[in-house]
N, C-alpha and C positions, 0 to 999 in steps of 0.2 A: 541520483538519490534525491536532489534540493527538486527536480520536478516530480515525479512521482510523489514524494511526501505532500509537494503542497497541497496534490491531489486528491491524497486522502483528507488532509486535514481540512482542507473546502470541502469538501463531502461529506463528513463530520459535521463541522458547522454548521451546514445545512442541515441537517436533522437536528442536530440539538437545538437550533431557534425556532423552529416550528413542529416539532412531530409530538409535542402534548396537547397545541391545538389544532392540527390536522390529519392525523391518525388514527387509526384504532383507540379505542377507549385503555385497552390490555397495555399499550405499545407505551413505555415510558423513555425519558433519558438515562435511565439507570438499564434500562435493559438492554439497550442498543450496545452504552458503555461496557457489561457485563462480557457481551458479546465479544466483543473488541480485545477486550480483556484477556479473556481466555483464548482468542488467538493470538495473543503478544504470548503468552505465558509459553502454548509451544513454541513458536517463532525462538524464545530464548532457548527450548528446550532443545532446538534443532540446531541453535546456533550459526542462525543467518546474517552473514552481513547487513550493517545499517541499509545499503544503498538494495539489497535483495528485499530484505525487509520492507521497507519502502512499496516496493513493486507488488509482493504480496498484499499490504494494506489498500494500497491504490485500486487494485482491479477491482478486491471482493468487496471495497466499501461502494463501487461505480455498480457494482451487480447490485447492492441493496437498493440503494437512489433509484437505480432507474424503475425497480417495482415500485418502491413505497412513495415516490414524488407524482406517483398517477392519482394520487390520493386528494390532490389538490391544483386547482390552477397555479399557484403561489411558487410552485417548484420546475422548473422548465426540464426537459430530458437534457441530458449531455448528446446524444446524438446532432449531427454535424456540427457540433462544436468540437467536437475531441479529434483528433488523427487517429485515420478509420477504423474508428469504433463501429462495429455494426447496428442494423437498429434490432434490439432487443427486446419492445415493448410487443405484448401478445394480446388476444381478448382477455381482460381482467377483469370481467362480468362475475365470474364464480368464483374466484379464490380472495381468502382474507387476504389483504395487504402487506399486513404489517408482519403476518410470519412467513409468509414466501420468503417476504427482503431481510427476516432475520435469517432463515434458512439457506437464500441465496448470498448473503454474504458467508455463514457456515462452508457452503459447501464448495461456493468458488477459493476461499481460501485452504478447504482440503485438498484441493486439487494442485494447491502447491507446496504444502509439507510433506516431508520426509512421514513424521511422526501424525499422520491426519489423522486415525484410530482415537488419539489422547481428545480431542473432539467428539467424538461419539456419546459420551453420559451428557456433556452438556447440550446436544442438539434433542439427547430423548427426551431430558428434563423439560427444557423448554416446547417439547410437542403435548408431553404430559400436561404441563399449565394449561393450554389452549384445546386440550380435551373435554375442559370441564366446561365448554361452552360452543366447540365446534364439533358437526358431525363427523365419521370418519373420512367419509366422503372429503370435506373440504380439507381435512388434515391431508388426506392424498395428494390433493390437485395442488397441493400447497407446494408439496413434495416432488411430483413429477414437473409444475411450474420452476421451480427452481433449479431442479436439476437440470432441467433444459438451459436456465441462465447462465448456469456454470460453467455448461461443455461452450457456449455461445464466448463465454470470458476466455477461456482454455484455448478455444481458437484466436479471438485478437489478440492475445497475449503470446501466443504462438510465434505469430509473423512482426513481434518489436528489437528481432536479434538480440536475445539472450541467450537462446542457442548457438548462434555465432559466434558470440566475446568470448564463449565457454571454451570452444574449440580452437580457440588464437593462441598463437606462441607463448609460453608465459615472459612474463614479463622483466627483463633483464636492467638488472640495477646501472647505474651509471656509477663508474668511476671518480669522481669528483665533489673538491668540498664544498659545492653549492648544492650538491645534490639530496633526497631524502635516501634515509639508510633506514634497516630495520631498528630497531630500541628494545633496550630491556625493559620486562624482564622475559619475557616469550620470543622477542626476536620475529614477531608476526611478519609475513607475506605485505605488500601494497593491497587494498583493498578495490577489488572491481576497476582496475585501471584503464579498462577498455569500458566503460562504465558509460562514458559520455559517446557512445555508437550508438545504445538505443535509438526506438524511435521515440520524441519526444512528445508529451501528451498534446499539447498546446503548441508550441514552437513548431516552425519548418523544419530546425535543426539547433545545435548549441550556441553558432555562429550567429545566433539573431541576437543574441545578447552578449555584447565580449566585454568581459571586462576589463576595469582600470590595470594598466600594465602592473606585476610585480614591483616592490623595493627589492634593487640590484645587490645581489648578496655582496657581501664585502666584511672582510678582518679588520678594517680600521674602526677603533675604537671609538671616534667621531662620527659614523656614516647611520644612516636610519636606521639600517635592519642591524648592527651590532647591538643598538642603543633601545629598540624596541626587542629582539631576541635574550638580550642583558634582563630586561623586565618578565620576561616570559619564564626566564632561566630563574630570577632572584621567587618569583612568586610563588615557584615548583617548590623549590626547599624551602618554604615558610607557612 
């Protein structure tokens, strides 16, 4: 989840520090944000886990960048930065910019809801805007541009084992009082436990950064994790 998010959210950042002054004139921060927006709203409506969520956000904000960062020297591609992302970039001689990579983050993020339809008023709304100043012609190429980026995201997203983790054993609790148990009041599932098999965007693997060993669980009333768990527990009921 913690890679994948930071992905989108670097990607994000990037467009909001520059894309009021190296974009389309149309193309604001509100509109990107809007964008974004209404794919969290299905995300919630489909009920995706944090760490799938994540994955969604990461691809389809990598499909927009890599159209609308052609728009300027200032924004470098993620190609051979990323684990093998392929390269995506096309002749961008004829199509606007700035609504392909709105469109291509639309429509690479349709390609991973359940619920992708509920997207549909806002991808025509926003073709409608850009009607009143593009021909149909480039509303097309806009459209066939992007959906080319999509099926291009659909395949490297393909090959990061997510399909894999899906099809693993589920995951069986341990017996013991160090262990995590489910909680009321739903008694939820472990979240994406096989989670950290992906392939990592940046990283070789998980193992390139490990962290600081756990505090050793323990009942004694003196020991760290009582005394910091005691704090966790007191803040809950307050």
């Amino acid at each position: 989840m913690i890679r994948s998010g930071y992905i989108a959210i670097i990607t994000c950042c990037l467009f909001c520090a520059g894309i009021n002054k190296t974009f389309a004139q149309k193309t604001d921060v509100q509109q990107l944000n809007d964008a974004v927006r209404n794919i969290t709203n299905v995300i919630m409506h489909d009920v995706y886990s944090p760490p799938a969520a994540s994955r969604i956000y990461a691809y389809s904000t990598i499909a927009a960048y890599e159209v609308m960062q052609q728009a300027s020297d200032s924004f470098p591609s993620y190609y051979g930065r990323i684990n093998k992302m392929p390269y995506l970039q096309e002749n961008s001689s004829e199509i606007n910019l700035t609504l392909t990579g709105l469109l291509s983050l639309y429509y690479t993020a349709q390609s991973f809801l359940f619920s992708y339809k509920e997207l549909n008023p806002y991808i025509d709304s926003l073709i409608n805007e850009y009607r009143a100043f593009l021909s149909e012609k480039d509303i097309l190429n806009a459209q066939l541009w992007a959906g080319t980026m999509a099926m291009k995201m659909m395949g490297w997203a393909g090959e990061d084992g997510f399909k894999k983790i899906h099809n693993m054993p589920r995951y069986e609790l341990l017996n013991a009082p160090y262990a995590w148990q489910p909680t009321p009041p739903d008694f939820a599932d472990p979240v994406e436990p096989y989670w950290g098999l992906l392939r990592p965007f940046v990283l070789d693997s998980g193992d390139q950064v490990v962290p600081l060993p756990c505090t050793l669980f323990s009942t004694d009333t003196s020991s760290d994790f009582y005394v910091n768990a005691q704090l966790v527990y007191d803040a809950g009921k307050h």
